[in-house]
SEMI-820087 format. One record per residue: x, y, z of N, C-alpha, C in turn. Coordinates in steps of 0.1 Angstrom, whole numbers, padded with zeros to 4 digits, always signed. Layout:
residues N
XYZXYZXYZ
...
This chain:
residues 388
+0066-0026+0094+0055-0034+0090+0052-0045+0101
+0063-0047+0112+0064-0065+0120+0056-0055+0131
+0061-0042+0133+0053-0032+0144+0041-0029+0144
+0038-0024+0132+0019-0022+0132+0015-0033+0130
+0019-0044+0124+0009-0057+0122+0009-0062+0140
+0022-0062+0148+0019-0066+0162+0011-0060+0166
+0011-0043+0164+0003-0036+0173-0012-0041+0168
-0018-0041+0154-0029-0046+0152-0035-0057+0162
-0023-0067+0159-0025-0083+0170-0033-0073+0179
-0023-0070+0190-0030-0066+0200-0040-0060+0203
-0043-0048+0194-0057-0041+0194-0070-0047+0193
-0065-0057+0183-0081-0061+0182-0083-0075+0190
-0068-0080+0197-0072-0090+0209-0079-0087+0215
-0079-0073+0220-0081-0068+0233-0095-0053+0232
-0094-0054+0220-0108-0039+0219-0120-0048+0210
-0116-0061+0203-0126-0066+0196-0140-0068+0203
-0136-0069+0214-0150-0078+0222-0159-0065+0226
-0152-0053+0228-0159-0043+0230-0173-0039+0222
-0165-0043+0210-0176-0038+0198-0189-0047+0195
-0185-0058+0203-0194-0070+0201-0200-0075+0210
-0200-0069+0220-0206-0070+0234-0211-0060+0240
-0211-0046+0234-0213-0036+0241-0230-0035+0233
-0236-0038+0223-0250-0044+0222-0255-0051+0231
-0249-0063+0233-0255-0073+0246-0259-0068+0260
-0246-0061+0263-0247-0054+0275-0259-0045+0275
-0264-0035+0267-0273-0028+0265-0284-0030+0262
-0288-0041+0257-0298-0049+0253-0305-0058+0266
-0297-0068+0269-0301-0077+0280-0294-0076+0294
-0285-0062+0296-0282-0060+0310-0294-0045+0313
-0292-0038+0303-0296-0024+0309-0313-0018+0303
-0320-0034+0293-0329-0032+0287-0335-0024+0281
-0327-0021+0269-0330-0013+0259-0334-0019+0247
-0340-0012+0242-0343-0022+0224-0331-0024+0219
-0334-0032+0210-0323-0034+0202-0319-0022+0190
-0331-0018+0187-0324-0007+0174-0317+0006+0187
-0314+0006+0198-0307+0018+0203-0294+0014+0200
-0288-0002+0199-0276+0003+0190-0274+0002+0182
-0285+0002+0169-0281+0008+0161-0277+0024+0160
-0286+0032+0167-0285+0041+0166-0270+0049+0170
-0267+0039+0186-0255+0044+0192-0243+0040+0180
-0242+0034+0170-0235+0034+0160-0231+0039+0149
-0247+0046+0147-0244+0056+0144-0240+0068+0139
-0247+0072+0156-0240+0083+0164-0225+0084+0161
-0220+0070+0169-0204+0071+0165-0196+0069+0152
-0204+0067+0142-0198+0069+0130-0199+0085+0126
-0212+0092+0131-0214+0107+0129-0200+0116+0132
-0197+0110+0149-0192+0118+0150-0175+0112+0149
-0175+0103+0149-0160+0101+0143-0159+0105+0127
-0166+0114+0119-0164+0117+0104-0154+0128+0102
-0155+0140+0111-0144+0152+0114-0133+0147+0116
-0133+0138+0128-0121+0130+0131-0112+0126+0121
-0119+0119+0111-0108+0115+0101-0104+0121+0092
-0110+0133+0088-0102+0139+0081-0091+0148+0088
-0098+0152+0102-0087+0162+0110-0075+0154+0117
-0078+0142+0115-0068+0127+0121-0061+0125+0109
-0064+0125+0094-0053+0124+0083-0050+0136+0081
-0053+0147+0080-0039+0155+0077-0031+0160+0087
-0035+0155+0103-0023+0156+0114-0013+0144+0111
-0018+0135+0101-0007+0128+0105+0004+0127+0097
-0001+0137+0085+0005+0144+0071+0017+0151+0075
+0008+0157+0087+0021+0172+0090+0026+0172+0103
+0022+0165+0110+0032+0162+0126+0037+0150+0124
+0033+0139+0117+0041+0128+0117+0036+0118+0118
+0036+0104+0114+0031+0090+0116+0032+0086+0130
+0045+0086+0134+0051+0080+0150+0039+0090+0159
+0040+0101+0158+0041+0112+0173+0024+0106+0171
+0014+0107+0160+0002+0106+0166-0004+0086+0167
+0005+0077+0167+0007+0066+0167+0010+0060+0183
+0017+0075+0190+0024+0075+0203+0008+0079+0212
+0005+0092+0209-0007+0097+0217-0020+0090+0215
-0024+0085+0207-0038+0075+0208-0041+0064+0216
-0030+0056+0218-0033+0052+0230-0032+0052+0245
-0028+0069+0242-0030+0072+0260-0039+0076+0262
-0049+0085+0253-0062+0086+0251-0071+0077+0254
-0072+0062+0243-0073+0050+0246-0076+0046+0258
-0066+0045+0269-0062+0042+0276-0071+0048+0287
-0071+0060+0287-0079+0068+0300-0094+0067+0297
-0099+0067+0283-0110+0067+0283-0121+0051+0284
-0108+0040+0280-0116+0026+0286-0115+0023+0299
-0107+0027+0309-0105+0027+0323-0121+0037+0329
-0119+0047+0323-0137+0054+0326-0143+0045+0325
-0144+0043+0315-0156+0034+0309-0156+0022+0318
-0148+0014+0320-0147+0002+0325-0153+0006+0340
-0152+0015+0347-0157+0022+0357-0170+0025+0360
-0175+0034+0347-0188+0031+0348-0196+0021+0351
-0196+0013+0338-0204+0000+0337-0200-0004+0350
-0188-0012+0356-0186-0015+0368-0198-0011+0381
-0200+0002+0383-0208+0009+0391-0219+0010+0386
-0225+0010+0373-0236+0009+0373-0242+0028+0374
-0232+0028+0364-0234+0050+0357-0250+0046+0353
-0253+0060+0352-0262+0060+0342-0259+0058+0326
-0268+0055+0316-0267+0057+0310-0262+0065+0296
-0264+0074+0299-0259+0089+0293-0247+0088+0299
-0238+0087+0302-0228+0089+0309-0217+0076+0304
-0223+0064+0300-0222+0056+0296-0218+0054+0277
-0232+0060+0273-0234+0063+0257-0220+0071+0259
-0220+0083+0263-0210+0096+0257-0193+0089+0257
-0190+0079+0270-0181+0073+0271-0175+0064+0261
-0186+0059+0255-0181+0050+0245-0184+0057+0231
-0189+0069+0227-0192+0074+0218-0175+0081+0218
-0167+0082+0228-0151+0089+0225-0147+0083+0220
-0146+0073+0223-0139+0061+0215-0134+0058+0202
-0145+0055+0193-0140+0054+0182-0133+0063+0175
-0142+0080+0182-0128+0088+0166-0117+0086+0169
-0109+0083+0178-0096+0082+0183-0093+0072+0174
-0101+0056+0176-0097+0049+0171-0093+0044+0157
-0100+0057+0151-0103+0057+0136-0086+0068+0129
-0088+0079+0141-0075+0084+0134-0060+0073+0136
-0056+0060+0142-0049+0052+0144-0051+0043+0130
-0065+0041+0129-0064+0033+0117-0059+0043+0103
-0060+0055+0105-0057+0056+0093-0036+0064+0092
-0034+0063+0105-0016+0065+0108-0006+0048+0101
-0021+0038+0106-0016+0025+0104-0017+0022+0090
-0027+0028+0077-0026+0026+0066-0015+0036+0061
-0013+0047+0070+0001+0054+0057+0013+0049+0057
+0016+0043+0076+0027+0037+0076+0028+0028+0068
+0019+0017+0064+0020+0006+0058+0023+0009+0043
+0014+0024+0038+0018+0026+0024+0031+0029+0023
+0036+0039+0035+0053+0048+0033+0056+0032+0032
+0062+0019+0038+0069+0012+0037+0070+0000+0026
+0064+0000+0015+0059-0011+0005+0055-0001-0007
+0059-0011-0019+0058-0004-0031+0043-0011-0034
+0044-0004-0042+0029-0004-0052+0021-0016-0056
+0032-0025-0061+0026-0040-0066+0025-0049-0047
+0029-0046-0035+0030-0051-0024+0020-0047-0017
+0008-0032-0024+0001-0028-0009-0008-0034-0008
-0016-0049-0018-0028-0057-0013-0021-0068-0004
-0008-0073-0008-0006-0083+0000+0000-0076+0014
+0007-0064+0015+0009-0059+0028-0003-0057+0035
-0015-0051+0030-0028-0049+0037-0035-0062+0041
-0033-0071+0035-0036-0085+0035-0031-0094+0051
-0017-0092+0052-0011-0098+0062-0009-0089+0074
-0017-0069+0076-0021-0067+0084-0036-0072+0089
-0044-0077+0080-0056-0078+0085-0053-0092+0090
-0042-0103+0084-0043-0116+0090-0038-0113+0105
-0027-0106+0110-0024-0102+0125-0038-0099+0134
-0045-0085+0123-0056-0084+0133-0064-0097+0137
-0069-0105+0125-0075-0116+0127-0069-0128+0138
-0060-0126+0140-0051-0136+0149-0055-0129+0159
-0054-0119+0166-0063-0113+0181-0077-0114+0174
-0088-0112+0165-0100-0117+0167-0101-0128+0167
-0092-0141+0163-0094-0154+0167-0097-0158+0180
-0088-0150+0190-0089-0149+0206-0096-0139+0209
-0102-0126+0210-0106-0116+0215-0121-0120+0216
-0128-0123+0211-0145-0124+0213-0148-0133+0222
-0135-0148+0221-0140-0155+0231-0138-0154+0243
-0122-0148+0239-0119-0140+0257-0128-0132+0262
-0136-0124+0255-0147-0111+0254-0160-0120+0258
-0164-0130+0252-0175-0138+0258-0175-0143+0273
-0161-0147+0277-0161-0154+0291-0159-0143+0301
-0155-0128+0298-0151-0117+0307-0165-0115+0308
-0172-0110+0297-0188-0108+0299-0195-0117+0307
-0193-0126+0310-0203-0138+0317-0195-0134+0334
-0187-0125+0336-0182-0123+0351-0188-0108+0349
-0183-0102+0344-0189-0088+0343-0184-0078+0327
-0192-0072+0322-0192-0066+0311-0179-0056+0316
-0180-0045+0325-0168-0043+0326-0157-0046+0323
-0151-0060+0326-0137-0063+0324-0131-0062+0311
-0144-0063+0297-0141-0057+0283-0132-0047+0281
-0138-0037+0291-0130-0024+0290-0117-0024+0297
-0115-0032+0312-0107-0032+0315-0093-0040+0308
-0099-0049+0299-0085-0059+0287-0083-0045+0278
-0094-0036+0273-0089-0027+0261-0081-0017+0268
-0081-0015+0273-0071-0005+0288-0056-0014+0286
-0052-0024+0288-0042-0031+0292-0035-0032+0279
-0044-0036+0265-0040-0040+0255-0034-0027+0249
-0040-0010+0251-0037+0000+0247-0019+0001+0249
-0020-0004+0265-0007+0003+0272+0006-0003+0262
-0001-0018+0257+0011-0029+0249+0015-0018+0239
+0005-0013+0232+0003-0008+0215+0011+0004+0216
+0016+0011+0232+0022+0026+0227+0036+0016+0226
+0036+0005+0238+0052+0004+0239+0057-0003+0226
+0048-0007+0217+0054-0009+0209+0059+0001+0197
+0047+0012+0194+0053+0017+0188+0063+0027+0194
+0064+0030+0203+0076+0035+0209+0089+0032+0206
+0089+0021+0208+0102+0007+0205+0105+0005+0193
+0097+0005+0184+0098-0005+0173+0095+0009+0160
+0088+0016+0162+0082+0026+0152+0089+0039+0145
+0095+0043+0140+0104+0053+0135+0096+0063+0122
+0096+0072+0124+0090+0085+0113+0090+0076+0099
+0081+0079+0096+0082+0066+0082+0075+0077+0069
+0077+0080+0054+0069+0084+0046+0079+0102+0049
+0072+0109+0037+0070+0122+0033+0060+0131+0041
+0064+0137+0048+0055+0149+0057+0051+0161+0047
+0041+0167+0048+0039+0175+0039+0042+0187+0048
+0047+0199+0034+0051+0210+0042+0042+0221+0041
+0042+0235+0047+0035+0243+0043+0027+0245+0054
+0012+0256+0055+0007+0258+0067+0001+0251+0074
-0003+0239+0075-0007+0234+0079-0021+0222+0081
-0031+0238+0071-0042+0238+0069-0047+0224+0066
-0061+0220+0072-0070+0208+0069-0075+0209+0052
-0074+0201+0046-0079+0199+0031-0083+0183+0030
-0092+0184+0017-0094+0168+0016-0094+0172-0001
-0092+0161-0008-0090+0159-0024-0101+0157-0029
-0112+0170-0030-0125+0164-0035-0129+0170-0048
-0114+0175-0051-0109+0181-0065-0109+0169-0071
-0103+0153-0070-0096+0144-0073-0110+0135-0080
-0117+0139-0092-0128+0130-0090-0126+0114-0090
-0117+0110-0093-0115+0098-0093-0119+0089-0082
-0107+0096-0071-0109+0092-0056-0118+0095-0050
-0130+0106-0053-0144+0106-0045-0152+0096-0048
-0154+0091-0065-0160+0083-0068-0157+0066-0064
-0144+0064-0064-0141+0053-0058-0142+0053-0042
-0142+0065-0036-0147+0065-0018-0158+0061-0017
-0168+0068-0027-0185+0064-0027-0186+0052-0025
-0178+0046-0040-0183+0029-0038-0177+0022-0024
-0169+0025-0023-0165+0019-0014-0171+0023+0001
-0179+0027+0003-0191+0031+0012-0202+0024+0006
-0203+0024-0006-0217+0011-0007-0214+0003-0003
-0200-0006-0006-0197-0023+0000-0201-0019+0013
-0194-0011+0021-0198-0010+0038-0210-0011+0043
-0219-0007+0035-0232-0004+0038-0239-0024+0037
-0235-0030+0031-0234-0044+0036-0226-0052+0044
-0213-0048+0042-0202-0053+0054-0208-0051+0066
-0214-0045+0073-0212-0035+0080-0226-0041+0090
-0234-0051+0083-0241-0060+0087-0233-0067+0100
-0224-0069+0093-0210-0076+0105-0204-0068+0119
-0207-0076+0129-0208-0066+0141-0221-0065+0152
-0223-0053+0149-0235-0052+0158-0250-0060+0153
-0249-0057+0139-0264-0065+0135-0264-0086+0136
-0253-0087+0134-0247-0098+0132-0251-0102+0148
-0247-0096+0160-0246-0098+0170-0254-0104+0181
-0266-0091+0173-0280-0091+0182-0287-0099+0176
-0285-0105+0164-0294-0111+0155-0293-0129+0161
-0282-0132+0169-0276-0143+0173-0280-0143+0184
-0280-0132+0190-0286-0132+0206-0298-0133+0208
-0308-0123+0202-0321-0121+0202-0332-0124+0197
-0325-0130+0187-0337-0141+0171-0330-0148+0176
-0315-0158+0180-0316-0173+0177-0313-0177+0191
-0310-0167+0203-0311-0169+0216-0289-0179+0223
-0285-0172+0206-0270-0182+0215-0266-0171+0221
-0257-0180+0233-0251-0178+0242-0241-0165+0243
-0234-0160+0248-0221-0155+0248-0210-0156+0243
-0205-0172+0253-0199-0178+0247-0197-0181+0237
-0205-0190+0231-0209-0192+0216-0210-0180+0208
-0213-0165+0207-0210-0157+0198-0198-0152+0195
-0190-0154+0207-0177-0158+0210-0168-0162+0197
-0172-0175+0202-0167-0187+0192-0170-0183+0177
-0180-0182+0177-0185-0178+0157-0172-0168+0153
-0177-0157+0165-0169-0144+0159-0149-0152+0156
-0143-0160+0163-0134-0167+0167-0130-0173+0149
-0142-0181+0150-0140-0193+0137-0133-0180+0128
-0143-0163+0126-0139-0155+0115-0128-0151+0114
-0119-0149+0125-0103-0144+0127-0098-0160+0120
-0099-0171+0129-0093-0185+0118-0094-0183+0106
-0105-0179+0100-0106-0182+0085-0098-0172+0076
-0100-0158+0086-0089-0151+0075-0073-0154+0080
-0069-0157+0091-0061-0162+0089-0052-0172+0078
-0062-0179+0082-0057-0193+0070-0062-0190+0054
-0072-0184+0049-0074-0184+0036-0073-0166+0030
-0067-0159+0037-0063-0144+0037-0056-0146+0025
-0040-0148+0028-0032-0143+0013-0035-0155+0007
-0041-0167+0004-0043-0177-0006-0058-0168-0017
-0066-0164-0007-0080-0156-0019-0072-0141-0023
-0060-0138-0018-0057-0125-0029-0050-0131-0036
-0041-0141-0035-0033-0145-0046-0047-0152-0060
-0057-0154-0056-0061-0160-0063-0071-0152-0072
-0072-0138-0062-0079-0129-0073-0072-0114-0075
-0059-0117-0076-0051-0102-0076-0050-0097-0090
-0053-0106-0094-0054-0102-0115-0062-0097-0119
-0076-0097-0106-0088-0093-0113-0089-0079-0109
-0097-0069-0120-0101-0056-0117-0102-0052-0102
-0099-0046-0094-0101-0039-0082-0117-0037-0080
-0125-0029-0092-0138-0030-0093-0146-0042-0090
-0139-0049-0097-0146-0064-0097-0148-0069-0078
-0134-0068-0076-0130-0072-0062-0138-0067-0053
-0142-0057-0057-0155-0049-0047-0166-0054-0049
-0173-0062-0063-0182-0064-0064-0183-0080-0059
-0172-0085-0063-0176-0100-0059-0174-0104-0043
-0166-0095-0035-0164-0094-0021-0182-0089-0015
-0186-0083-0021-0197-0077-0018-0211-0087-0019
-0211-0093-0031-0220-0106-0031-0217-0114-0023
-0207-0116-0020-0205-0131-0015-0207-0127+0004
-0209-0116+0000-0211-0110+0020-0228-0112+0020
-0236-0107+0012-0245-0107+0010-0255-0125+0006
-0247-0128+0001-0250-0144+0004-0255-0151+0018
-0238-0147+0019-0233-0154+0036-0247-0152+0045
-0249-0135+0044-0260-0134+0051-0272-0137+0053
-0279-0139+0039-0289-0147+0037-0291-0160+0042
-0279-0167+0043-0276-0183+0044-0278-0184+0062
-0280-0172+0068-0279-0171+0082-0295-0173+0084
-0307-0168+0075-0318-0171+0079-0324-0183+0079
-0315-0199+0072-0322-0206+0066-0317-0216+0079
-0306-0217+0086-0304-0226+0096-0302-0215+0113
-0308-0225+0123-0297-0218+0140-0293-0229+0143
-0288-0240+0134-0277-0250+0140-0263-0248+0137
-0257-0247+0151-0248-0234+0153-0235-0244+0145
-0239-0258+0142-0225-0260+0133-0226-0254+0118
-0237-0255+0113-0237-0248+0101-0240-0231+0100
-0243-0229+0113-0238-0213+0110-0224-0208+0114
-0215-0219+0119-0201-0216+0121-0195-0219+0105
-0202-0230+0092-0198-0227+0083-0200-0222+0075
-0212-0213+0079-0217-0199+0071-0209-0187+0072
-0201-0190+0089-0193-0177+0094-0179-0179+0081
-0176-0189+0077-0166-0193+0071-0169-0188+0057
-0177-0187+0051-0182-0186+0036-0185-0165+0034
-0191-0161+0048-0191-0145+0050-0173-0145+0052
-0169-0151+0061-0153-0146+0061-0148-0148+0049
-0148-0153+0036-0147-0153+0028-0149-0141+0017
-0163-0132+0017-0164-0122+0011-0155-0110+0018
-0150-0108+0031-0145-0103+0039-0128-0102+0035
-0125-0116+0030-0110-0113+0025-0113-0108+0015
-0120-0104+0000-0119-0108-0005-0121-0086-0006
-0130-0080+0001-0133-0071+0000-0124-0061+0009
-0120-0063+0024-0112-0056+0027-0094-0049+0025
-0087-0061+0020-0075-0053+0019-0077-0049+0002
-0084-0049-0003-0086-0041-0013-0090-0030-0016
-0102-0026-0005-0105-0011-0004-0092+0000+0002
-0084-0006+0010-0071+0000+0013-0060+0003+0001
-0058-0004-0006-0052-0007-0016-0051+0004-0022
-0065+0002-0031-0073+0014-0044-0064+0027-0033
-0071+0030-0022-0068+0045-0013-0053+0047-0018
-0042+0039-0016-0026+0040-0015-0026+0042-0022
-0032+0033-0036-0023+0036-0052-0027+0055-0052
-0039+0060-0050-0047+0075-0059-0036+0081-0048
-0034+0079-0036-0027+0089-0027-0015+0093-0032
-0009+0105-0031+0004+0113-0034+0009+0109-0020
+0023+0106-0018+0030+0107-0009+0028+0110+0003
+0025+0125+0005+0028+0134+0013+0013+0134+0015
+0003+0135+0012-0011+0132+0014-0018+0119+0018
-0008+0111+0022-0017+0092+0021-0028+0097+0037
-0021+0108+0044-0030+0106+0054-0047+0112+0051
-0041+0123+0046-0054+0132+0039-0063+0122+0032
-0053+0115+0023-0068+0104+0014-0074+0095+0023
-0068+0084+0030-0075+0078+0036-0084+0082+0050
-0079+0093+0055-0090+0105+0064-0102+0106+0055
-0098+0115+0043-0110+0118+0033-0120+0103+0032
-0116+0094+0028-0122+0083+0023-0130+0076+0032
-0121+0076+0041-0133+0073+0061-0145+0087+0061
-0144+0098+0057-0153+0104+0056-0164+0106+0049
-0161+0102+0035-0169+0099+0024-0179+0089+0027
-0174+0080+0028-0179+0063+0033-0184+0065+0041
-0182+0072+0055-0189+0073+0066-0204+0077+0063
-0203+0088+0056-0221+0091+0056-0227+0077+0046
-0223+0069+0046-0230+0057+0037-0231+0045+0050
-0219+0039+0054-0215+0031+0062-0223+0029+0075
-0230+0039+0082-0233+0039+0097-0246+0037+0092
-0255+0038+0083-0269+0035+0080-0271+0021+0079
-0259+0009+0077-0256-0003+0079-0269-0010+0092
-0261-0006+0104-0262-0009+0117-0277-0004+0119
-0280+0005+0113-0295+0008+0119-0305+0006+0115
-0302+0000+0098-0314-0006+0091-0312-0021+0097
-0300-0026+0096-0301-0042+0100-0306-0044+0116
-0305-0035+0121-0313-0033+0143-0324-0031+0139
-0330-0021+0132-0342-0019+0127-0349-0029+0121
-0343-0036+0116-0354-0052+0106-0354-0062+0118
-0347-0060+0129-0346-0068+0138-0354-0070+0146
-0356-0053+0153-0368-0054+0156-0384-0055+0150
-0384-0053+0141-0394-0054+0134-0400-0068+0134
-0388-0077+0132-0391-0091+0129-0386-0099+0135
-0387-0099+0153-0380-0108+0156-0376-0120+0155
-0392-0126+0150-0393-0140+0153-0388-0145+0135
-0392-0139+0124-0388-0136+0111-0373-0136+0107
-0365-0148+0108-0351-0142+0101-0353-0142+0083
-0363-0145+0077-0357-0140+0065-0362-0131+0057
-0370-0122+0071-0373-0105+0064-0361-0098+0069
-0350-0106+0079-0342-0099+0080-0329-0095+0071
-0326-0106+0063-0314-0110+0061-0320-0110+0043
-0330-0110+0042-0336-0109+0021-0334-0097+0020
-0336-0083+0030-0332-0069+0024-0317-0069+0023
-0314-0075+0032-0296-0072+0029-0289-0082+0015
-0297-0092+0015-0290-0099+0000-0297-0087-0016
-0309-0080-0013-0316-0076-0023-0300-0063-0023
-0298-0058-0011-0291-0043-0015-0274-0047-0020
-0271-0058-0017-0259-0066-0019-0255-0070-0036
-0269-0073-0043-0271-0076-0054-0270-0063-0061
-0276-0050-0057-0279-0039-0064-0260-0032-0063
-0257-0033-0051-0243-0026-0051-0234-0035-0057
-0237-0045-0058-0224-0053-0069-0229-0050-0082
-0238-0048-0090-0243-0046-0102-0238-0027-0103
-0241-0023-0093-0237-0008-0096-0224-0003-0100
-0214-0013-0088-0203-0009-0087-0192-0014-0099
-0194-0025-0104-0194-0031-0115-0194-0019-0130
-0212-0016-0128-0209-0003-0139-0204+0008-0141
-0200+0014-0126-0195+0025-0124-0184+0024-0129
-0175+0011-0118-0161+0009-0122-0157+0007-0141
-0165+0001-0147-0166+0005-0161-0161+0016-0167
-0174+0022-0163-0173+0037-0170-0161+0047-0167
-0160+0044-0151-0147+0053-0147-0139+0050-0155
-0130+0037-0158-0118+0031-0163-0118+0038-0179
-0130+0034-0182-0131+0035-0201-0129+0055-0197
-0127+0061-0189-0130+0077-0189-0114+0083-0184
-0113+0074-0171-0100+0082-0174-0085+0074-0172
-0092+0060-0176-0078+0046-0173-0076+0042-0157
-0066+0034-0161-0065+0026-0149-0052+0035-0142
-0057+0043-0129-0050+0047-0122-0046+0037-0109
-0052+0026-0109-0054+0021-0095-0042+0005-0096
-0039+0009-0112-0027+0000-0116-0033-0015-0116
């Protein structure tokens, strides 16, 4: 657990700024509209969807460690390209395809890092275990955007060149520190996903609706600061910074304070309160109170992420936790990447308008916490509480 929560540290010290800068760069270095990243997002959610299911059941049947070991040497060669490119000044295309490798890699890591975390912690421990991995990550996003803001202001490049460096930390630690962890499943081998399991398809769905507002966070979040309110680098920096603090510090205090409540619930009230936050972004650009807006969205954010992890571990069988949460990143995915391109899309539409931008996302925030709410009902009264 002290090994993936480090390695998290590190990854997202060092790859956060990528994700949050690689809009800017495109936008106001290489002038492109703004909805192309939406688009290039999701492209990359498209095509990281095979990935994750073909990335959980490898990690079912060759092992936690061994594909924990290989990702970031992958990692590794492909932000050194990258960092290369942009440096020189590639074309475009050459550019897109480079950072479009990216994520599936990164997605099959995230889901080796959720079985290890299941194989090691019992049942009543996996919200607060998921909890105090995402506070690690948060602790490198407290640093990474603003380190990622000041590299950007010398050259966009250097992004890639810290996610290159931060990779090389991530193998040696799990090298060191990381040992076979969990139940390997036996048998031939073959790729499967549990779509036999209605329970767990229906709880993937919803949890692809929350994303579909989460998911505002990021790239839409990004451009919407840069291009409607004109801040800085630096300063998107810092915002993004304040949201690693906050989960930090109010992470395990908001699950202890809502661990009693339905899991359904947890989705739904994580989900409004994201949806709020966002709203609350069109009504001021005085960047002290939208640093305490970033505080109030980091709030729906604790409240909704280590719980979607959670639900996955309890439905998962042993020997399958990679297959479910592969499956679950895939389910989700065809929901999740339409996020980024409606919110680029209202952007452009409206630039000068922040609250035709930010009223569609509170209207669909309202509908998916009311939905998910009834679903979660009906499932429970149908076939009980598997999710404990």
């Amino acid at each position: 657990m002290q090994a993936v929560s480090g390695a998290q540290f590190i990854r997202v010290l060092a790859r956060s700024q990528i994700w949050i800068f690689i809009p800017v760069y495109l936008t106001r270095v290489r002038g492109l509209p703004v909805y192309f990243s939406g688009i290039l997002f999701l492209l990359t959610a498209i095509i990281a969807l095979p990935f994750s299911v073909y990335g959980g059941n490898l990690v079912d049947t060759i092992g936690r460690r061994k594909v924990s070991l290989a990702i970031p040497l992958f990692l590794f060669v492909l932000m050194i390209i990258t960092a290369f490119s942009v440096l020189y000044r590639a074309g475009i295309i050459s550019i897109v395809i480079e950072f479009l490798s990216i994520e599936p890699i990164s997605v099959i890591q995230w889901i080796a890092d959720n079985a290890i975390v299941s194989d090691v912690t019992g049942i009543g421990e996996r919200t607060g275990s998921f909890g105090i991995l995402r506070i690690a990550g948060n602790l490198g996003f407290s640093a990474g955007p603003a380190i990622g803001g000041f590299l950007a202001d010398y050259s966009y490049s250097y992004i890639f060149f810290f996610g290159a460096a931060g990779a090389i930390v991530e193998l040696l630690l799990y090298y060191f520190l990381v040992n076979e962890t969990g139940k390997l499943r036996k048998g031939s081998g073959r790729f499967s996903m549990p779509l036999a399991d209605r329970y767990f398809v229906i709880v993937a769905i919803m949890i692809g609706v929350t994303y579909f507002v989460s998911g505002q966070w990021g790239t839409t979040l990004t451009l919407f600061l840069s291009v409607v309110y004109r801040v800085s680098n630096n300063m998107i920096g810092i915002l993004y910074s304040i949201n690693g603090i906050t989960v930090i510090l109010l992470q395990m205090p908001i699950i202890r304070v809502i661990e009693k409540i339905n899991g359904f619930w947890q989705l739904a009230l994580g989900t409004i309160v994201y949806g709020l936050g966002f709203f609350v972004l069109a009504l001021t650009h005085n960047f002290v109170l939208l640093g305490i807006d970033i505080v109030f969205i980091t709030i729906g954010e604790n409240i909704l992420a280590p719980v979607t992890n959670s639900i996955i571990s309890k439905i998962a069988p042993e020997d399958r936790r990679g297959e479910y949460f592969g499956s679950a990143q895939l389910i989700s995915g065809f929901i999740a990447p339409l996020a980024p391109v409606l919110g680029t899309f209202l952007i452009y539409k409206n630039p000068s308008d922040p609250l035709m931008i930010w009223t569609p996302v509170l209207i669909i925030a309202i509908f998916a916490s009311v939905s998910i709410t009834i679903a979660g009902s009906m499932l429970m009264r149908s076939i009980g509480k598997r999710t404990g």
